[in-house]
N, C-alpha and C positions, 0 to 999 in steps of 0.2 A: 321369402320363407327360407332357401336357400341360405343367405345371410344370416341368419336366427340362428339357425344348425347351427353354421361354423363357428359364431361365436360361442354357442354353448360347448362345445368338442372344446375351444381352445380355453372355456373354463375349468373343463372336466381334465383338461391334463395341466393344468395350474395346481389346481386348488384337488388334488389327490386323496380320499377316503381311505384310510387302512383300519382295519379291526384292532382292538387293541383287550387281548385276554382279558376275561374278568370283569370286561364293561359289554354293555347291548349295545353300544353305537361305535361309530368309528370318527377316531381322530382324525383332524383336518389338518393334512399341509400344504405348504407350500414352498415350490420348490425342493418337496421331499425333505422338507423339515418342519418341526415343528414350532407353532409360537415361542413356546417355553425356550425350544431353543436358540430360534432368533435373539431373543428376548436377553438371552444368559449373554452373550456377543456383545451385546451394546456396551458392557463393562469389561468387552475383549481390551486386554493389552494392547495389542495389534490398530494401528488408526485404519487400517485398510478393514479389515473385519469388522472394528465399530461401524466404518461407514455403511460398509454391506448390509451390515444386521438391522441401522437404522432405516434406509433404503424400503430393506423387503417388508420389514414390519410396515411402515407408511403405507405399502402395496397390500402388504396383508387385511390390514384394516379396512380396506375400501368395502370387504367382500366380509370380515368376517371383523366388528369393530369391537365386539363384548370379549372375544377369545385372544385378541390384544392385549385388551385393556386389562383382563386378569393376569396374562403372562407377566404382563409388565408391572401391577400389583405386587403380583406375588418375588422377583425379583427384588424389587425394591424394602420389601420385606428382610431378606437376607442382610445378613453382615457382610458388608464392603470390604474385598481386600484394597491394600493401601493401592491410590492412585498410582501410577505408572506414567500417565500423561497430560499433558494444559491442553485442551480443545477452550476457543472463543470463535468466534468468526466476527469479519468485515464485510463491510460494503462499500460499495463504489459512492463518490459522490458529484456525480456527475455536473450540480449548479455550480460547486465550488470549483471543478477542473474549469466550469465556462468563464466563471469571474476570476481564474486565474489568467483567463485570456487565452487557455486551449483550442485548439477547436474542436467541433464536434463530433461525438464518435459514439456508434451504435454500442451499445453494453458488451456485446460480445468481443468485439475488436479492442475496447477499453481494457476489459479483462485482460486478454490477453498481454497485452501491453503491463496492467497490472502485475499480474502474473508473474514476467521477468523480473520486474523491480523488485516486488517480495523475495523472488527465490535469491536475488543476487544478495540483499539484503542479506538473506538466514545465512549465506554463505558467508558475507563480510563481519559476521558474526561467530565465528566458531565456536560458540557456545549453546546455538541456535540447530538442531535439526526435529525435524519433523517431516508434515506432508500437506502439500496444498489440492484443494480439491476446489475449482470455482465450477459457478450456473450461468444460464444463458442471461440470467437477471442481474447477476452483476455479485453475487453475493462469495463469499469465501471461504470454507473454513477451515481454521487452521491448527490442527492439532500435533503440539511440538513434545517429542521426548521426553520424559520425567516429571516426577510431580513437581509445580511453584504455591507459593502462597499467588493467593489473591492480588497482593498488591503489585509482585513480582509480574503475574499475567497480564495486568491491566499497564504496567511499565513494556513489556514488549511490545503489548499492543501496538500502544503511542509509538515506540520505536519506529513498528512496522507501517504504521501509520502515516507517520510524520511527512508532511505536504514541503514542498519545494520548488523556487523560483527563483531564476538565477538572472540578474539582469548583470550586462557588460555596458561598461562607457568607455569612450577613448578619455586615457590619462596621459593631460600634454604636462612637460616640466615646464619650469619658469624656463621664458626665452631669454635669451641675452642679445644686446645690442649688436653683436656680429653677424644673428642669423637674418639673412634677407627675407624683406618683407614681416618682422616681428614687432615693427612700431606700434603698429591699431593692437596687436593682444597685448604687447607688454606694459603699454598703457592702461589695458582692463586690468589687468593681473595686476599690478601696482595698487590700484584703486578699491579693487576686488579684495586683496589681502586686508587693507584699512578697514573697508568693510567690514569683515570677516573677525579682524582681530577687535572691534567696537562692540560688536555684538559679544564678544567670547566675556567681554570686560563687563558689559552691562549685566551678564546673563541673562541675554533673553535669545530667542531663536534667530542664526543668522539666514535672512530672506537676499537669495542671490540678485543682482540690477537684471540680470538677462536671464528667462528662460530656459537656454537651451547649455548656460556655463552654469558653474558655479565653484568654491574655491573648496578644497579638503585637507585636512591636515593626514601627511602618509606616515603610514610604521615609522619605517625608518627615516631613522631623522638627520641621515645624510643631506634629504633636502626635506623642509620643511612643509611643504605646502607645494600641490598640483592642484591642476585645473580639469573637472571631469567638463567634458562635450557633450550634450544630448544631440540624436543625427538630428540634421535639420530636416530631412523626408523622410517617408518610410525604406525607399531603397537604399538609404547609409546604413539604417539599423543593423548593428547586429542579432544574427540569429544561428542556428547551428553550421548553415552554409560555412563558415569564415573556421568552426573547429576541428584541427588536421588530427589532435588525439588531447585527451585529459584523463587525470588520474586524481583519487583522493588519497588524501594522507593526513594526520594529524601531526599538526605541528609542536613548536616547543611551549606552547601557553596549552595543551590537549586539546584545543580548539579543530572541528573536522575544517579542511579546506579542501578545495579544488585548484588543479595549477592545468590550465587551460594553455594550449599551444594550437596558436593560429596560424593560418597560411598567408601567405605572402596577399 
């Protein structure tokens, strides 16, 4: 019984009755406001106020869902002033971080992780601010400064979106006969290139003789052709352990790259 009280008391100062002249009943708020004015909010300027305003209405409605739905009616009724901001939101996708070969990671710690990406992202963008608000479910939303077309929003998305997987292989140059112990690779590399330049001739897909090599034609055409390694174990693989710092840059084709510096 006890318990019943208390929660009625902590209804009774939620959800506040005030008289309102000229009418027999009293207007309901919440949080000492009223729906109408929640209501007016959700078309705030302000992303931090939208969110607010969206918030307490959700909460509103639990208790009181017709005095909602009219505020919000009647809102939508009015003439719009011009947009001021791009709200969409994301989600997390947790199968495709597993089949990128992530590991696995409770929603909220994912977020978070997300989280930085995004913001460094808006930041690697100077054209890009706004405000990121995530949940314990993974979700995001993201509501950025000034109005875009449609198309525009749906291009940042992607932007903000866009998935990434960086794999490294050791790149050996052509040996030459002076280095010790180069006979058995310079052997494959010789045979390898053949290979390589057969298939470029035929035009069909060149299939490496081994596994774990294969031949690549590089940029620069100082040398023509290296040989990528796949590790033979897991413990050759590279993985972040081996990067001392990296940085991104675009190069001279505007192509984004990354220039990786490894430790010894």
């Amino acid at each position: 019984m006890r318990a019943t009280r208390s929660l009625a008391l902590l209804g009774a100062l939620m959800l506040v009755g005030t008289h309102v002249p000229g009418c027999g009943q009293a207007e309901v708020h919440y949080r000492q406001r009223t729906a109408q004015a929640w209501a007016a909010d959700v078309w705030s300027p302000s992303a931090e106020a939208s969110i607010r305003a969206t918030k307490a209405l959700r909460e509103f409605s639990i208790t009181h869902p017709t005095l909602v739905t009219e505020a919000l009616a009647a809102e939508l009724k009015r003439p719009r002033p011009p947009p001021t901001a791009t709200p969409f939101s994301i989600r997390l996708d947790l199968a495709q971080a597993t089949r990128l070969g992530l590991g696995p990671l409770a929603a909220p710690e994912a977020l978070e992780v997300d989280l930085t990406s995004l913001r460094r992202r808006m930041e690697a963008n100077g054209a890009l601010r706004g405000s990121l608000h995530g949940d314990a479910k993974g979700d995001v939303d993201v509501i950025l400064e000034g109005a875009r077309s449609r198309a525009e929003a749906e291009r940042i998305q992607r932007y903000l979106c866009r998935r990434g997987a960086l794999e490294l292989r050791a790149v050996l140059e052509p040996p030459t006969d002076a280095e010790p112990g180069s006979g058995e690779f310079a052997r494959w590399f010789g045979a390898e290139r053949f290979r390589f330049d057969e298939a470029e001739t035929a035009g069909i897909a060149y299939l490496p003789s081994r596994p774990d090599r294969r031949i690549a034609r590089r940029e620069s055409r100082q040398v023509d052709y290296v040989a990528l390694e796949e590790p033979a174990n897991p413990s050759d693989a590279f993985d972040e352990r081996m990067v001392a710092s990296a940085r991104g840059f675009v190069g001279p084709d505007k192509r984004g790259r990354v220039r990786v510096s490894v430790l010894p």
